[in-house]
N, C-alpha and C positions, 0 to 999 in steps of 0.2 A: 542671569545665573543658570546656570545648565545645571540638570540634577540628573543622578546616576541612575542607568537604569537596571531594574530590577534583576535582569538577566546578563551574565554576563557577557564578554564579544562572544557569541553562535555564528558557529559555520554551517552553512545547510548543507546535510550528507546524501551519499546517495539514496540511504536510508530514510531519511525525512523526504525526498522526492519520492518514492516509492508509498510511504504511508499518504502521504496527503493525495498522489493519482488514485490511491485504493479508495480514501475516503467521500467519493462522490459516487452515486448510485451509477449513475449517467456513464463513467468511465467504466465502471466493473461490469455493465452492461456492455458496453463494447469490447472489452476484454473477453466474456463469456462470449459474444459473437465472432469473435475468432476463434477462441477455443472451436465452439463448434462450427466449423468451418475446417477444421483441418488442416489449415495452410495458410495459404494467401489468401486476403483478400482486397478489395476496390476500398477505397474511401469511400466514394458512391455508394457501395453495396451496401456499407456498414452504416450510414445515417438513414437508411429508408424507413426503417420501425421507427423513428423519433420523431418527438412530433416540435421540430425545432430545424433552425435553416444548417445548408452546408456549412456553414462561417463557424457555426457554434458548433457542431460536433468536430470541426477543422481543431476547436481551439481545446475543447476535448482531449482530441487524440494529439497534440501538439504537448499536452503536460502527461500523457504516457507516455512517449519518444522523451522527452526528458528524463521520467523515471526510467528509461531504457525498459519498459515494460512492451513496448510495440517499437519494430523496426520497419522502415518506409524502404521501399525498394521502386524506383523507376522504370519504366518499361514504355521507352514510347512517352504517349502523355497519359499513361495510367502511372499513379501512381498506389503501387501493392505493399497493405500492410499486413506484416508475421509476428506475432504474442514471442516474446522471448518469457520463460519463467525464471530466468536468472535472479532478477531483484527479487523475488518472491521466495526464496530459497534464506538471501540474506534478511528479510522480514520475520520467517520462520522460526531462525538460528537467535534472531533477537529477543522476538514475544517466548521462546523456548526459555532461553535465558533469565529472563524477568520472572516466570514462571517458576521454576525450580527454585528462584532465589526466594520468592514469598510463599510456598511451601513449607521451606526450610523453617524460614520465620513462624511461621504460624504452628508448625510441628514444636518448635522450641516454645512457644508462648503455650503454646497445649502439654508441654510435660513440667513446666513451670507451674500452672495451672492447678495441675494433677497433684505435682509435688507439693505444692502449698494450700490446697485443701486441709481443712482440719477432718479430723478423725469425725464418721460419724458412726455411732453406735446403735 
């Protein structure tokens, strides 16, 4: 017997690839390493600070090119990678959203609050 599960059919959004590449140290560290870098950079160049093999920061930056957070460009047998902030804009527009919504909420439970205080003398 198969039992239902708790969630229903999920589709993964561009927005769930983008939070889960955010949520490892390891990626936002490579992200910030292009940031500062200004531009392009080497695969090579970007695994040198870690202390882990080519394969695994390969597999790294392989789930930020899925978030579309890093774009791969060839050259030769260099392969150059460039930080897009695209996805990070519609991240922004989300945690914004959820935000303002539980603001509201809590503004409202705070004049409910207020209102139904009794009198103190």
């Amino acid at each position: 017997m198969q039992t239902a599960s708790p969630i229903p059919d999920f589709q993964i959004t561009a927005l769930d690839h983008t939070l889960l590449a955010l949520a490892d140290p390891t990626r936002r560290a490579i992200l910030q390493r292009l940031c500062d870098q200004g531009g392009e950079a080497r695969v090579t160049d970007l695994a040198l600070p870690f202390a882990m093999s080519l394969n695994a920061v390969s597999k790294h930056i392989r789930l930020l090119e899925r978030a579309d957070l890093v774009r791969r460009r060839k050259q030769g047998r260099e392969h150059l990678l460039s930080f897009n902030p695209a996805p990070l804009t519609q991240a922004e527009r989300w945690i914004a959203e959820r935000k303002a919504m539980w603001e509201r909420r809590l503004d409202a439970l705070g004049d409910f609050l207020n209102a139904t205080k009794p009198d103190q003398e």
